[in-house]
N, C-alpha and C positions, 0 to 999 in steps of 0.2 A: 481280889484279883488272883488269879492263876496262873502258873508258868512264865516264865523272865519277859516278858511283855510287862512294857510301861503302864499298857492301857489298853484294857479287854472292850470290844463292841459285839452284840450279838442282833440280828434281826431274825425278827420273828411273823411267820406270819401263817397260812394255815396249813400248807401241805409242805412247804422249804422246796418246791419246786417252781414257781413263779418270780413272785414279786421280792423275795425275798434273798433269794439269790442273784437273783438282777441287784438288790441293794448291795448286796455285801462284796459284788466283783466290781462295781460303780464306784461305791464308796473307798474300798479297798485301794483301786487305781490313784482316784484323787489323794488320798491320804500318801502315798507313795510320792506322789509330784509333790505333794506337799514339802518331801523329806522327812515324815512323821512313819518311819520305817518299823517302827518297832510298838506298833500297836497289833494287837490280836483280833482278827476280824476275821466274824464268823456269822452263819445263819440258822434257823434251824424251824421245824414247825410243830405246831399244836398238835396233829391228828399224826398216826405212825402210817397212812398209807400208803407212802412214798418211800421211807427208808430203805436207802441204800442203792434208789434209782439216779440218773443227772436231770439235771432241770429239763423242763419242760424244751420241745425243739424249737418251740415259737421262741420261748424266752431267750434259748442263746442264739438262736438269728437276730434276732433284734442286738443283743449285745456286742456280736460279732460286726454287724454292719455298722456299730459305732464305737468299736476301736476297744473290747473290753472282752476278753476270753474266758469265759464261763466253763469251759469245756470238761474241768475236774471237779467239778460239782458234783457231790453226791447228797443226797437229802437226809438230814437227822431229824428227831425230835427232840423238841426241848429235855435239854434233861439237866442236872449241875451244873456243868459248865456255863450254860446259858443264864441259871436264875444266879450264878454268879460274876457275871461279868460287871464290870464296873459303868457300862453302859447297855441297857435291853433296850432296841428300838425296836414297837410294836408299827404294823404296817397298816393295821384298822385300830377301830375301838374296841373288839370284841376279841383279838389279841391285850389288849390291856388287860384288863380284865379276868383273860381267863390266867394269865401271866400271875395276877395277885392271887388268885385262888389256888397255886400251884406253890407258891411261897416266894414268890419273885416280893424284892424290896420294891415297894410305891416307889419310892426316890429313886429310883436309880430307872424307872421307866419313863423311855419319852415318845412320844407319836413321829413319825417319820417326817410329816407335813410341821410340824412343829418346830419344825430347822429351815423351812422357807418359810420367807418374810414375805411373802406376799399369796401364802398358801390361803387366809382369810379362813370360817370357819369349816371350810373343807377340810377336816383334818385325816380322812380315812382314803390309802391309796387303793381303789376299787379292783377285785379281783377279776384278771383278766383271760381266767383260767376257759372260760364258757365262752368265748366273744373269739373274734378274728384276732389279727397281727395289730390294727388300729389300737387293742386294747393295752397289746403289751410296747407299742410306741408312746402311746399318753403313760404307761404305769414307766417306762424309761427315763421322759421328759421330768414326771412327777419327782424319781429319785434327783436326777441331774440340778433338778431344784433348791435340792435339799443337802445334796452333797456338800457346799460349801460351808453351810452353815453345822453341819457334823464336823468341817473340818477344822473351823473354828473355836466351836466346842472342847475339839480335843486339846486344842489349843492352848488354851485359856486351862485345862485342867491340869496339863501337864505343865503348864507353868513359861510356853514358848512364844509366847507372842509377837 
């Protein structure tokens, strides 16, 4: 873990300008209601062809019209900070994966859809980068899914149940 944060989360997913950023300002907000204030929640992606742009404008329209400000986003790639956070949520399968071959701990990686309970073996939230606004509504709901059960999570690690 890094920096006076209780509890580091990073999402990862391919360019840190979609799906990924929609998680970590979603996620972010719940953890906050929660009262779980002092956790470090951040995003970041595989490929550098984004760094240092804000998310996609589909992606914060959608987070805007549902109550979540995106608007200081800027996209990184994975770099330390990410393969050390005490939680990596991969947003597909193929984020896992490249995650372990980069030196990210197996243990401490979990799939995004893997925190909702009624995700089934869907586990990869589909890129909505190529598609309309429909894509990045379903990749929204997808998080909102799962949000709980991250917040849970942190829950239970940090010892506040």
């Amino acid at each position: 873990m890094t920096g006076p944060y209780d509890f580091t989360i990073d999402f990862v997913c391919t360019g840190n300008i979609c799906r990924s950023p929609m998680a970590e300002y979603i996620v972010r907000h719940r953890l906050e209601e929660a009262g779980l204030n002092n956790v470090r929640v951040a995003s970041s992606g595989i490929g550098d062809w984004h760094v240092g742009h804000p998310a996609d404008d589909r992606a914060l329209t959608e987070l805007s019209d549902h109550g979540y400000d995106g608007s200081a986003h800027r996209a990184r790639q994975v770099d330390p900070d990410t393969l050390g956070a005490d939680l990596i949520v991969a947003l597909a399968t193929n984020h896992r994966s490249e995650l372990i071959a980069r030196g990210a701990d197996p243990a401490k990686i979990r799939l995004l859809r893997d925190f909702d309970p009624v995700a089934g073996e869907d586990v990869s939230v589909a890129d909505p980068y190529y598609g309309g606004a429909e894509g990045f509504s379903t990749t929204r709901q997808e998080i909102e899914a799962a949000a709980e059960g991250i917040v849970d999570y942190v829950r239970e690690q940090l010892g506040k149940n």
